[in-house]
mmCIF file of the N, C-alpha and C atoms, coordinates in Angstrom:
data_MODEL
# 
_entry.id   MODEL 
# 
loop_
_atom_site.group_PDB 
_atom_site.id 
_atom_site.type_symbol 
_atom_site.label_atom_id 
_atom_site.label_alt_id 
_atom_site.label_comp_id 
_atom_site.label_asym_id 
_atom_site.label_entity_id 
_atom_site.label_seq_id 
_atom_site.pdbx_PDB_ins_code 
_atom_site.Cartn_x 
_atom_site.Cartn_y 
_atom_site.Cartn_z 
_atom_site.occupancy 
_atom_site.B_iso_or_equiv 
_atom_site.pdbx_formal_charge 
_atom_site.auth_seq_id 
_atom_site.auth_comp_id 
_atom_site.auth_asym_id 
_atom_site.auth_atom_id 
_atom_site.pdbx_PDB_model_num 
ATOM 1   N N  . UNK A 1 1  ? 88.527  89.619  79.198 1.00 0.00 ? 1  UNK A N  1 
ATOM 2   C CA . UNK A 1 1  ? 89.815  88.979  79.142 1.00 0.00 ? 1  UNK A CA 1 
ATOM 3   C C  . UNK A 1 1  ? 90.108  88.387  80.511 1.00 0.00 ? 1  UNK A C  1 
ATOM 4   N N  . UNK A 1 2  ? 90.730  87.081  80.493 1.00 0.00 ? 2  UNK A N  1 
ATOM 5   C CA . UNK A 1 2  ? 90.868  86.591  81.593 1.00 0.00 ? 2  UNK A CA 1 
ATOM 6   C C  . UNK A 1 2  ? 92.091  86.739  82.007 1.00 0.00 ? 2  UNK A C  1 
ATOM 7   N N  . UNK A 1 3  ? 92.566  86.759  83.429 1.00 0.00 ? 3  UNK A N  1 
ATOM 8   C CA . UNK A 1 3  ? 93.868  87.379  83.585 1.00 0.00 ? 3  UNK A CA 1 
ATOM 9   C C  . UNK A 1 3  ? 94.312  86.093  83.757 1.00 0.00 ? 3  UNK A C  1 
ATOM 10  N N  . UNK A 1 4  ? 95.583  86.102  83.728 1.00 0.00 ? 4  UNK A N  1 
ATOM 11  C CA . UNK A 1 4  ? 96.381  85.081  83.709 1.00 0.00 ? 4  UNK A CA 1 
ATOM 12  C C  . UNK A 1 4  ? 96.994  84.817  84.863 1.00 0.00 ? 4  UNK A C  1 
ATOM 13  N N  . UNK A 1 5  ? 97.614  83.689  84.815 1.00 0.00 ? 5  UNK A N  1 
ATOM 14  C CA . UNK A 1 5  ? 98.221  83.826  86.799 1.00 0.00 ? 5  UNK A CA 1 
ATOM 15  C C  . UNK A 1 5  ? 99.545  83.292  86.540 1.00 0.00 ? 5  UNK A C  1 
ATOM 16  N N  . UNK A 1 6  ? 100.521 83.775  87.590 1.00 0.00 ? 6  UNK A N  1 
ATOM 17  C CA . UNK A 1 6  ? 101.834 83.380  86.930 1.00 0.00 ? 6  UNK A CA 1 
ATOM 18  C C  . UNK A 1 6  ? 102.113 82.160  86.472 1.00 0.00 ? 6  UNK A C  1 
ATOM 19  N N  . UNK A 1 7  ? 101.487 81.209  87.366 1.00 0.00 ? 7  UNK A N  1 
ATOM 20  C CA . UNK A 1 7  ? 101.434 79.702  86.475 1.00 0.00 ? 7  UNK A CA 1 
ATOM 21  C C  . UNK A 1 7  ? 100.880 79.271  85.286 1.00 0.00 ? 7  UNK A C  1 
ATOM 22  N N  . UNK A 1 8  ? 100.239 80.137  85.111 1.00 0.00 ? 8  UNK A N  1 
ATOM 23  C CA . UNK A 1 8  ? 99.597  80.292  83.596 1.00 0.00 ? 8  UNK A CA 1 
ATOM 24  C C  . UNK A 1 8  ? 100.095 80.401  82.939 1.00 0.00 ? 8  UNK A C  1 
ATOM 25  N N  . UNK A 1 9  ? 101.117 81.564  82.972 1.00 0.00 ? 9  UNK A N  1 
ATOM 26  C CA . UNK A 1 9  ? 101.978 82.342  81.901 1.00 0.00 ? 9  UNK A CA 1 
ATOM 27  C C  . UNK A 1 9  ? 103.432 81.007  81.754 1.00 0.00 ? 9  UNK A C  1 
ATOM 28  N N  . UNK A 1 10 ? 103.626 80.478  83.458 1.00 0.00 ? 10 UNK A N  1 
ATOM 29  C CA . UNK A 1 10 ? 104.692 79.545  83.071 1.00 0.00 ? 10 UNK A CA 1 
ATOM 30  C C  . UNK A 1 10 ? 104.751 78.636  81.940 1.00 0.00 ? 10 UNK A C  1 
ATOM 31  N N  . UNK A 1 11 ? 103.373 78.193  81.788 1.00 0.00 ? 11 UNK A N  1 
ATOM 32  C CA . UNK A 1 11 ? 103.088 76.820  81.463 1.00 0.00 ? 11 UNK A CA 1 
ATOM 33  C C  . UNK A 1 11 ? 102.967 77.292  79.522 1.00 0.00 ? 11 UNK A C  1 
ATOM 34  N N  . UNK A 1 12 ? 102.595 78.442  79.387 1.00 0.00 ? 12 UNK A N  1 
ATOM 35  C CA . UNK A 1 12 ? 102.341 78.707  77.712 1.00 0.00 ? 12 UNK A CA 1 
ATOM 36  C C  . UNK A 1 12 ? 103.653 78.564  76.815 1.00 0.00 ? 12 UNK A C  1 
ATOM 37  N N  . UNK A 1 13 ? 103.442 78.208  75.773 1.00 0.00 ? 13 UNK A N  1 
ATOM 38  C CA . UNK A 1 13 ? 104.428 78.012  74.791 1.00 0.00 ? 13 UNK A CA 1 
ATOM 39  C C  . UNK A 1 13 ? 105.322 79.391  74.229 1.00 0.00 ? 13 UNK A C  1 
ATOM 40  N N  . UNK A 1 14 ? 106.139 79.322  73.926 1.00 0.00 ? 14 UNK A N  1 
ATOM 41  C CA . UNK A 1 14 ? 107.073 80.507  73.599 1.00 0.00 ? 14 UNK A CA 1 
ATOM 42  C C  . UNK A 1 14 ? 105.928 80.986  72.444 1.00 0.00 ? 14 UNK A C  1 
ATOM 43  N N  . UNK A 1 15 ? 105.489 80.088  71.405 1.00 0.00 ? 15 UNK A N  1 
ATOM 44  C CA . UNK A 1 15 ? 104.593 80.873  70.222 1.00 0.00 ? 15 UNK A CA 1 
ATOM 45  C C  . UNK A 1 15 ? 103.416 81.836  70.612 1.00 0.00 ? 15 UNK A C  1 
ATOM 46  N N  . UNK A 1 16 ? 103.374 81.601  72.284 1.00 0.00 ? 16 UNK A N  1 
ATOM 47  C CA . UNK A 1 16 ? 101.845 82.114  72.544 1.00 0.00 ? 16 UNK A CA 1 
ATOM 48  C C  . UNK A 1 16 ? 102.666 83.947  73.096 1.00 0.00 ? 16 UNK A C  1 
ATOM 49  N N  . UNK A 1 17 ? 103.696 84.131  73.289 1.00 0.00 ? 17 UNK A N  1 
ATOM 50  C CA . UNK A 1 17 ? 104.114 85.297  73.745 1.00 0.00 ? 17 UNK A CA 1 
ATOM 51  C C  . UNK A 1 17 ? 104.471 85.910  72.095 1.00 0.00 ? 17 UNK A C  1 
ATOM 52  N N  . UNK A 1 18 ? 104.758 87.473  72.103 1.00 0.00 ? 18 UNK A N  1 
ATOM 53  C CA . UNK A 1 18 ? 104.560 88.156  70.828 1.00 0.00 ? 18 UNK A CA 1 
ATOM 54  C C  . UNK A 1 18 ? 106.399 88.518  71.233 1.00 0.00 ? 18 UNK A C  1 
ATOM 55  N N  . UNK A 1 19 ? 106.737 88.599  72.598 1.00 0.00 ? 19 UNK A N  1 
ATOM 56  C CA . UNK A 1 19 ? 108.026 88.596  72.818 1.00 0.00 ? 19 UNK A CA 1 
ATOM 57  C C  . UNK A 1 19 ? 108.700 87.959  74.021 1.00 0.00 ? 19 UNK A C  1 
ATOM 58  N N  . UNK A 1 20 ? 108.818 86.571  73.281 1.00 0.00 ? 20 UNK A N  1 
ATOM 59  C CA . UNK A 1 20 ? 108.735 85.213  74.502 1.00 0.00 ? 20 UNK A CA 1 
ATOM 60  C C  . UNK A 1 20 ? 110.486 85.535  75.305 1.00 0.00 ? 20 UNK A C  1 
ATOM 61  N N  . UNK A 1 21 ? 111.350 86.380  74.626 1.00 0.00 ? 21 UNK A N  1 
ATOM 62  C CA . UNK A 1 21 ? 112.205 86.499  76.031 1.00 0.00 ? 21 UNK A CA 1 
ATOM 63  C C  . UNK A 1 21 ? 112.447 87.299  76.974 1.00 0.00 ? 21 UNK A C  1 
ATOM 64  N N  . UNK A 1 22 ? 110.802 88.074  77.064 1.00 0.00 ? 22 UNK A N  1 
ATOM 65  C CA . UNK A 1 22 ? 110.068 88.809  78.115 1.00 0.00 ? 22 UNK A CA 1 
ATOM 66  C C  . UNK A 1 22 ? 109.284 88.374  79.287 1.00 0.00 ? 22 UNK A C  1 
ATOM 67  N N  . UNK A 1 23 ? 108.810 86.938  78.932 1.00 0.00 ? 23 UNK A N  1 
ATOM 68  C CA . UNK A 1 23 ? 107.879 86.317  79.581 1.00 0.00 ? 23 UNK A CA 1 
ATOM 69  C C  . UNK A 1 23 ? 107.971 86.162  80.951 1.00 0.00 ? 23 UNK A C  1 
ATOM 70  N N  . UNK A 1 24 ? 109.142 85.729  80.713 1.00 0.00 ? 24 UNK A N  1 
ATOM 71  C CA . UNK A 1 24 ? 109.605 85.447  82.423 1.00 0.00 ? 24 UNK A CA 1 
ATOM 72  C C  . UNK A 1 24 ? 109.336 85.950  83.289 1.00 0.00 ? 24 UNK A C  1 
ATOM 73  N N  . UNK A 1 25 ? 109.033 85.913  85.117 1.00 0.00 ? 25 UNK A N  1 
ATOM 74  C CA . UNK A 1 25 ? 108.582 86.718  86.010 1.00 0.00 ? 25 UNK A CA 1 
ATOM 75  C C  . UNK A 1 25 ? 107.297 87.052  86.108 1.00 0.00 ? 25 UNK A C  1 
ATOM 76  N N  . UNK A 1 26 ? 106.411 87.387  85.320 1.00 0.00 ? 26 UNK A N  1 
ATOM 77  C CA . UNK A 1 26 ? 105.255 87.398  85.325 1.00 0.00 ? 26 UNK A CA 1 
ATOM 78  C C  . UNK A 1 26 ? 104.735 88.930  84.870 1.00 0.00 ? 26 UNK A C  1 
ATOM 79  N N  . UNK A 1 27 ? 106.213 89.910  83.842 1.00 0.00 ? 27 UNK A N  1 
ATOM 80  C CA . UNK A 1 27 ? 105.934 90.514  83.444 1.00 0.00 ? 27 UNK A CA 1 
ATOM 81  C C  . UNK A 1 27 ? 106.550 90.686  81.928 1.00 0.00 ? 27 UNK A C  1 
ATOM 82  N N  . UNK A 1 28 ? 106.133 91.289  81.067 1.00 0.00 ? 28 UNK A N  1 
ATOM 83  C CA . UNK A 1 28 ? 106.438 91.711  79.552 1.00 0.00 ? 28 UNK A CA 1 
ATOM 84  C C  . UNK A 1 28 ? 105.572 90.293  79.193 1.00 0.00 ? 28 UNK A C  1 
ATOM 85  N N  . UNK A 1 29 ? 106.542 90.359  77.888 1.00 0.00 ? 29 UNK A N  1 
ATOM 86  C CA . UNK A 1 29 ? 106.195 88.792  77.006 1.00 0.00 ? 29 UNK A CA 1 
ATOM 87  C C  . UNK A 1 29 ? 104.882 89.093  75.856 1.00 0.00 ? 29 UNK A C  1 
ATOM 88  N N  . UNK A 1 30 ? 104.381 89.645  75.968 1.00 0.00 ? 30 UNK A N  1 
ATOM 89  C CA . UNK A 1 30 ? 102.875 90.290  75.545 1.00 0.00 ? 30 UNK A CA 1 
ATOM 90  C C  . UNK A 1 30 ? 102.221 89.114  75.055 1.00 0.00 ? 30 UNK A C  1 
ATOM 91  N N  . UNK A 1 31 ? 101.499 88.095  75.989 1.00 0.00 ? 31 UNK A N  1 
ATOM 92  C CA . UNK A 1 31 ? 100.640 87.009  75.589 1.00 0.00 ? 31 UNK A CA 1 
ATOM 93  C C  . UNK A 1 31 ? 99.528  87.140  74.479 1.00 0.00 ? 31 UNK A C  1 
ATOM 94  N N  . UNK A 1 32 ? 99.746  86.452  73.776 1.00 0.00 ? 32 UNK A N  1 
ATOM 95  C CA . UNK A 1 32 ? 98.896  86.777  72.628 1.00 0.00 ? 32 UNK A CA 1 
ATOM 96  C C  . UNK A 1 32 ? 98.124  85.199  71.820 1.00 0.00 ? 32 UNK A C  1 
ATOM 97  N N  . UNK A 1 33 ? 97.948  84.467  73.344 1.00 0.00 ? 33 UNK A N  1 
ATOM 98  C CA . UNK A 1 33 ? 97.023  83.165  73.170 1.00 0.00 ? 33 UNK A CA 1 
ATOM 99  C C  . UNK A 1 33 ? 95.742  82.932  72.445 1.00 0.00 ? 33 UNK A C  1 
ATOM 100 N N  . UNK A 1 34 ? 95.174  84.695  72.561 1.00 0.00 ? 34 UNK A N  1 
ATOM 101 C CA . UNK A 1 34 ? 93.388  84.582  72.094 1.00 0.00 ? 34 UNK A CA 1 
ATOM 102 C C  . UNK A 1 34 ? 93.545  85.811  71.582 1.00 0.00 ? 34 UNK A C  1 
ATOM 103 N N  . UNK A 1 35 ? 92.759  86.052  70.996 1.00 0.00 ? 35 UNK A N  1 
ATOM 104 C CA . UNK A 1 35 ? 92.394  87.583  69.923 1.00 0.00 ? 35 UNK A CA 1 
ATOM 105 C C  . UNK A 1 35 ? 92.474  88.740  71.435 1.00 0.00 ? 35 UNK A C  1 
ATOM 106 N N  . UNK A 1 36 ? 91.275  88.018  72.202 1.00 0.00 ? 36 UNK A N  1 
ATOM 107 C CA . UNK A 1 36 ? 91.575  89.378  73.468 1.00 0.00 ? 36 UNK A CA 1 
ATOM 108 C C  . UNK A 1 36 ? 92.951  90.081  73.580 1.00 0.00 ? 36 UNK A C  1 
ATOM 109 N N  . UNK A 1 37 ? 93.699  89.073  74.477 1.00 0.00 ? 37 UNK A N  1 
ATOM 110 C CA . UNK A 1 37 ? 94.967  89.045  74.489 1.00 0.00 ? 37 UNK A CA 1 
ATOM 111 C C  . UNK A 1 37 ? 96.098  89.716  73.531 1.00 0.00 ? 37 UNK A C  1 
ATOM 112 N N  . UNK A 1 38 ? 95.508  89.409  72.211 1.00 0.00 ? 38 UNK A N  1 
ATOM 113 C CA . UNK A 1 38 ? 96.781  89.720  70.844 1.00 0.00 ? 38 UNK A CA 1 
ATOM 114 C C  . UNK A 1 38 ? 96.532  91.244  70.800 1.00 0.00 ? 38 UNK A C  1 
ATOM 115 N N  . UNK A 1 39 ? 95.388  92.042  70.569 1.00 0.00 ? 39 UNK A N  1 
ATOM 116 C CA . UNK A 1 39 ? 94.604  93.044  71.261 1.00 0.00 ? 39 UNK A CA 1 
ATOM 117 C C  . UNK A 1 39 ? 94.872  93.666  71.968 1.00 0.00 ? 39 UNK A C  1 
ATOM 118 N N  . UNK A 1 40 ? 94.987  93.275  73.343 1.00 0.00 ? 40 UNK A N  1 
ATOM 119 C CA . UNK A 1 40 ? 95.850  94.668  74.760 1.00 0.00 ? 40 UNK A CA 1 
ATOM 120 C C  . UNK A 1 40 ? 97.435  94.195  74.277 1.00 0.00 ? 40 UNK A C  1 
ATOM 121 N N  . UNK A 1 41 ? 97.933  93.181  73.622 1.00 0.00 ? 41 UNK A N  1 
ATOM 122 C CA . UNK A 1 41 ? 99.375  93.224  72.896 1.00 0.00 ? 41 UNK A CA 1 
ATOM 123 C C  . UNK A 1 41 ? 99.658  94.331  72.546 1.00 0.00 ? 41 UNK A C  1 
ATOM 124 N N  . UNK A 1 42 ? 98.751  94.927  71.265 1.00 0.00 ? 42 UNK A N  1 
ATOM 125 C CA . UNK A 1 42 ? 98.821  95.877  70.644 1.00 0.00 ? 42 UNK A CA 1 
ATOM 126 C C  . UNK A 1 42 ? 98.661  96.874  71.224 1.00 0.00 ? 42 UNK A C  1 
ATOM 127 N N  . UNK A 1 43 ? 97.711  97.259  72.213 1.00 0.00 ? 43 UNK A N  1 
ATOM 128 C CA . UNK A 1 43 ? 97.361  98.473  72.521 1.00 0.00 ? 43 UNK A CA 1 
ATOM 129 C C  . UNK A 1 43 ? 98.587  99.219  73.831 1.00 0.00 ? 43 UNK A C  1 
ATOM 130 N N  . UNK A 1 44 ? 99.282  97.967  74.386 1.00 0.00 ? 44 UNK A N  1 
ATOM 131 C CA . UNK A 1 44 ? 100.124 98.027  74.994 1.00 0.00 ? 44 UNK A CA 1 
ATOM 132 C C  . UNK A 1 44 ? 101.828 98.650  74.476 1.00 0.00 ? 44 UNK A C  1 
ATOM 133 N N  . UNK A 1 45 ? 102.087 97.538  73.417 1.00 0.00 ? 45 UNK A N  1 
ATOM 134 C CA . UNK A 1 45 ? 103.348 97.892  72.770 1.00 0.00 ? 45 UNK A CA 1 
ATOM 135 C C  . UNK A 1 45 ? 102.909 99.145  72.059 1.00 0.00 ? 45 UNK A C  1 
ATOM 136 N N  . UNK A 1 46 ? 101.944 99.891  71.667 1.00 0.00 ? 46 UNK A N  1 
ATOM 137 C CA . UNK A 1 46 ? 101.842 100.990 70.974 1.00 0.00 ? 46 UNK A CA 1 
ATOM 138 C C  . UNK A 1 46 ? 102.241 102.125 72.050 1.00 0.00 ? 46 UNK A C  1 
ATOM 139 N N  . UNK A 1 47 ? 101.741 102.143 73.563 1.00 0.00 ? 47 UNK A N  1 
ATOM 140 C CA . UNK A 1 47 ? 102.177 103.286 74.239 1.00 0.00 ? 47 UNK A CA 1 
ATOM 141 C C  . UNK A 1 47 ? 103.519 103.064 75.027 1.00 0.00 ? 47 UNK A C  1 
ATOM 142 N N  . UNK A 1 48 ? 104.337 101.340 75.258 1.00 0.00 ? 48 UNK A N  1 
ATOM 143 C CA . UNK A 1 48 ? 104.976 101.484 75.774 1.00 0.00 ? 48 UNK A CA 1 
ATOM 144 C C  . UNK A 1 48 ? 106.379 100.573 75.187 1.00 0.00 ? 48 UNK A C  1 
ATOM 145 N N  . UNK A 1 49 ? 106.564 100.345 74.122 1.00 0.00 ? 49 UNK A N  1 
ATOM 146 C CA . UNK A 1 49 ? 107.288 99.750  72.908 1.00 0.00 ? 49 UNK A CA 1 
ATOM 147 C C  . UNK A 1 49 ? 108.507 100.451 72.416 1.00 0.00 ? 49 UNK A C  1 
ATOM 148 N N  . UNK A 1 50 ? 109.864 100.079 71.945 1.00 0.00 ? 50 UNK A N  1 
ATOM 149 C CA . UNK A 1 50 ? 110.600 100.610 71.597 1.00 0.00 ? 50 UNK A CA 1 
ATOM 150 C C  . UNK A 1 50 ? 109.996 100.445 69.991 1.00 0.00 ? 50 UNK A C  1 
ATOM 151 N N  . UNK A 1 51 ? 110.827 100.824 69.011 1.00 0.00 ? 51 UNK A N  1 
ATOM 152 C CA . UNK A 1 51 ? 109.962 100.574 67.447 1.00 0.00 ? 51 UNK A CA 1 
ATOM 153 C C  . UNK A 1 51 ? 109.763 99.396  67.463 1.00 0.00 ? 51 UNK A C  1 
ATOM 154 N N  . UNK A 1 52 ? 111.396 98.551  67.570 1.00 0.00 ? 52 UNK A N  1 
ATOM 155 C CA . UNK A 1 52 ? 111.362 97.739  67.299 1.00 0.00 ? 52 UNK A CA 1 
ATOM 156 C C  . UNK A 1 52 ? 110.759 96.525  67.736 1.00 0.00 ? 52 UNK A C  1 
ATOM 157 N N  . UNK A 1 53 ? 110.276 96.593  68.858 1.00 0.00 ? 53 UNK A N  1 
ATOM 158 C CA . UNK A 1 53 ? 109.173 95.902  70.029 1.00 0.00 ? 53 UNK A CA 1 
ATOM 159 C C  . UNK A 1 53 ? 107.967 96.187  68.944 1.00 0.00 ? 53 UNK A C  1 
ATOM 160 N N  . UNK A 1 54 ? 107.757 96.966  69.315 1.00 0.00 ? 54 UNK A N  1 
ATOM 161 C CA . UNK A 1 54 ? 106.195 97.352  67.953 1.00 0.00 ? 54 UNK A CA 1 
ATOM 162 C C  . UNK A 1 54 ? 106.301 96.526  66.666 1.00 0.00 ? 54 UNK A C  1 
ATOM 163 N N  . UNK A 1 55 ? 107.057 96.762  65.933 1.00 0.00 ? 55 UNK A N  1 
ATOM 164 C CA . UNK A 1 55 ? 107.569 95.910  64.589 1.00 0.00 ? 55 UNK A CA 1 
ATOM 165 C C  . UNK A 1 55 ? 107.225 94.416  65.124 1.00 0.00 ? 55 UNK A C  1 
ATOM 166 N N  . UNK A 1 56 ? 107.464 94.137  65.926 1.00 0.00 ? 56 UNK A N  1 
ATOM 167 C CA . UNK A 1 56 ? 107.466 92.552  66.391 1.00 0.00 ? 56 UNK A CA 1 
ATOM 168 C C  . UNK A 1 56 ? 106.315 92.423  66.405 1.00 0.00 ? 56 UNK A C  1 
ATOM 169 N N  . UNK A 1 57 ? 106.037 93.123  67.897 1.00 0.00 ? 57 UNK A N  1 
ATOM 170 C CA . UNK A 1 57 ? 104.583 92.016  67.868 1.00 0.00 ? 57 UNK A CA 1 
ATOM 171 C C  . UNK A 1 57 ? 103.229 92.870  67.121 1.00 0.00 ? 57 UNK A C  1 
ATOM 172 N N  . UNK A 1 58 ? 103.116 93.901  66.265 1.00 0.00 ? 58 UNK A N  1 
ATOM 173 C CA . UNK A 1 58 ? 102.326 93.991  65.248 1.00 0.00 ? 58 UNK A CA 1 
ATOM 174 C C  . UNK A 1 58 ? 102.537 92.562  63.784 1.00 0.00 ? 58 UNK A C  1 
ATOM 175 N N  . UNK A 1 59 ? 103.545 92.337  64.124 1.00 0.00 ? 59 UNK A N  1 
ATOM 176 C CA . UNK A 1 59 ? 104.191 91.284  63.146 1.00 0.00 ? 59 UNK A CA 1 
ATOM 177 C C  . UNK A 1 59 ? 103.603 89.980  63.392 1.00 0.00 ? 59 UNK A C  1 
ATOM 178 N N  . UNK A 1 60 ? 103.946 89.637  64.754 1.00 0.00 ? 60 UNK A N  1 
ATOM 179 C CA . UNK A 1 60 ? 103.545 88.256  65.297 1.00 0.00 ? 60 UNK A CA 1 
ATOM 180 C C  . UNK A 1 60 ? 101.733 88.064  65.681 1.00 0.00 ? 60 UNK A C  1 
ATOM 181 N N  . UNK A 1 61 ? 100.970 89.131  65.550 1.00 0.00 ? 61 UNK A N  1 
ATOM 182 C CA . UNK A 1 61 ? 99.746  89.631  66.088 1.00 0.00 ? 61 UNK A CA 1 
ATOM 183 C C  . UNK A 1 61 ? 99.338  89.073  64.512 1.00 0.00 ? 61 UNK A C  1 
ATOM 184 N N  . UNK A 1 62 ? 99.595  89.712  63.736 1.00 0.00 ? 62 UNK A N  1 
ATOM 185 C CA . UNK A 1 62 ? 99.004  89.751  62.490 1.00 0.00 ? 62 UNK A CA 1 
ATOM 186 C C  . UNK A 1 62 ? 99.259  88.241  61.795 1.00 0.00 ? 62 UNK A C  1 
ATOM 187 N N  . UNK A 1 63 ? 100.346 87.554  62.453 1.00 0.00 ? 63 UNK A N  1 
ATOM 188 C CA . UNK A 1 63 ? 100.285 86.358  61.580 1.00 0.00 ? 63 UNK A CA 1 
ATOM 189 C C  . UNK A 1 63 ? 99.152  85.676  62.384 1.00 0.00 ? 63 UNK A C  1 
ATOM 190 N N  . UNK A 1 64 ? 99.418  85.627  63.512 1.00 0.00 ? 64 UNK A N  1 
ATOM 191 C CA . UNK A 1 64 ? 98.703  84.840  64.185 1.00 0.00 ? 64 UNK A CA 1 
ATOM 192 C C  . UNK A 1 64 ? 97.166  84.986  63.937 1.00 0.00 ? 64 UNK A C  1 
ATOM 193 N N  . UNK A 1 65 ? 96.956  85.967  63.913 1.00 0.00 ? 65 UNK A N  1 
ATOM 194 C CA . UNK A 1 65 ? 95.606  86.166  63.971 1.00 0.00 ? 65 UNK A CA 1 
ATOM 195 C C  . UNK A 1 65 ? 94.953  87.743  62.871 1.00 0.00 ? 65 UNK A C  1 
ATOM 196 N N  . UNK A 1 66 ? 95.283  87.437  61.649 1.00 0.00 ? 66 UNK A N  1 
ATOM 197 C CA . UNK A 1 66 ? 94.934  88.305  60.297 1.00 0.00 ? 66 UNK A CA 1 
ATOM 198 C C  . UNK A 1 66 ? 93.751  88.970  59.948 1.00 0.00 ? 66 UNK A C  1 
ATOM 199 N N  . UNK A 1 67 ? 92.716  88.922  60.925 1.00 0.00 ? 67 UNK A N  1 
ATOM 200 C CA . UNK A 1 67 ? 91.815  89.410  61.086 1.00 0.00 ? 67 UNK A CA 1 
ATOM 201 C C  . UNK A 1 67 ? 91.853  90.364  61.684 1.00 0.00 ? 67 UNK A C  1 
ATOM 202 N N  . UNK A 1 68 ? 92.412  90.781  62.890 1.00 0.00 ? 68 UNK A N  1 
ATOM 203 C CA . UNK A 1 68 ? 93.035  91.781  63.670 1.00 0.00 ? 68 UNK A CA 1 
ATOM 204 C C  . UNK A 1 68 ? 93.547  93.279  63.058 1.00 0.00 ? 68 UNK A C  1 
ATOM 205 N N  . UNK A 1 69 ? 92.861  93.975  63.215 1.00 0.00 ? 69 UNK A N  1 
ATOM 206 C CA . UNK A 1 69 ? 93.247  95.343  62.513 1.00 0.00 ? 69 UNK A CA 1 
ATOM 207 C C  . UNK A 1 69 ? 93.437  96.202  63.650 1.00 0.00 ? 69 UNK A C  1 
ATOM 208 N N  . UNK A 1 70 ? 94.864  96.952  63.280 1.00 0.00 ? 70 UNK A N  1 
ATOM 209 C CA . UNK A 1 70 ? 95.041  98.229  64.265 1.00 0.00 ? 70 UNK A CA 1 
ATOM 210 C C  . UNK A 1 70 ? 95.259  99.442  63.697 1.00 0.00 ? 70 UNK A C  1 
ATOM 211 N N  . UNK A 1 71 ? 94.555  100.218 64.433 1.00 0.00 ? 71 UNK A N  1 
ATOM 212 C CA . UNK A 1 71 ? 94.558  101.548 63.849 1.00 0.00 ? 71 UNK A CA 1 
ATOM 213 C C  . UNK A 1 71 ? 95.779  102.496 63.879 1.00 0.00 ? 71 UNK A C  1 
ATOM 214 N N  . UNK A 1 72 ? 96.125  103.271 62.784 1.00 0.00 ? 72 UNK A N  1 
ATOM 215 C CA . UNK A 1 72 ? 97.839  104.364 63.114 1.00 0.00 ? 72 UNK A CA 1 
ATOM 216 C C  . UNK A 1 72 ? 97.266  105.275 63.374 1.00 0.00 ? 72 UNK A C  1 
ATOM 217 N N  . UNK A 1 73 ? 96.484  105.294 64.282 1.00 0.00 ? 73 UNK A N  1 
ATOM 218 C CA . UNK A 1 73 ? 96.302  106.827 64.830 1.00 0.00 ? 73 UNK A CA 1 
ATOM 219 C C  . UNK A 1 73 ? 97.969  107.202 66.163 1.00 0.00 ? 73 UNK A C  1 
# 
């Protein structure tokens, strides 16, 4: 996964964040541009997510990219 650089993150579209009014600053937002990405989304909002953060971007992960399976362990 390639890291992103804050100008990176400036420049992406609100659709590419799983919670685009996080993005800002160069932290939250959970970029979810490439499968990598949609991926540490998930693995992220699972340990550090309110539900409803989780609900989201398992939501926005899965449209985007439906191939993507996460485990309920």
């Amino acid at each position: 996964m390639t890291k992103l650089t804050y100008k990176q993150r400036e420049r992406m579209s609100k659709k590419d964040f799983a919670l685009p009014s996080k993005r800002h600053g160069g932290k939250g937002g959970y970029p979810i541009e490439d499968k990598t990405h949609a991926r540490d989304a998930l693995a992220r909002i699972s340990k550090f997510g309110t539900p409803l953060e989780k609900a989201i971007v398992r939501a926005k992960v899965h449209k985007k990219f439906p191939s993507i399976k996460e485990s309920k362990s």
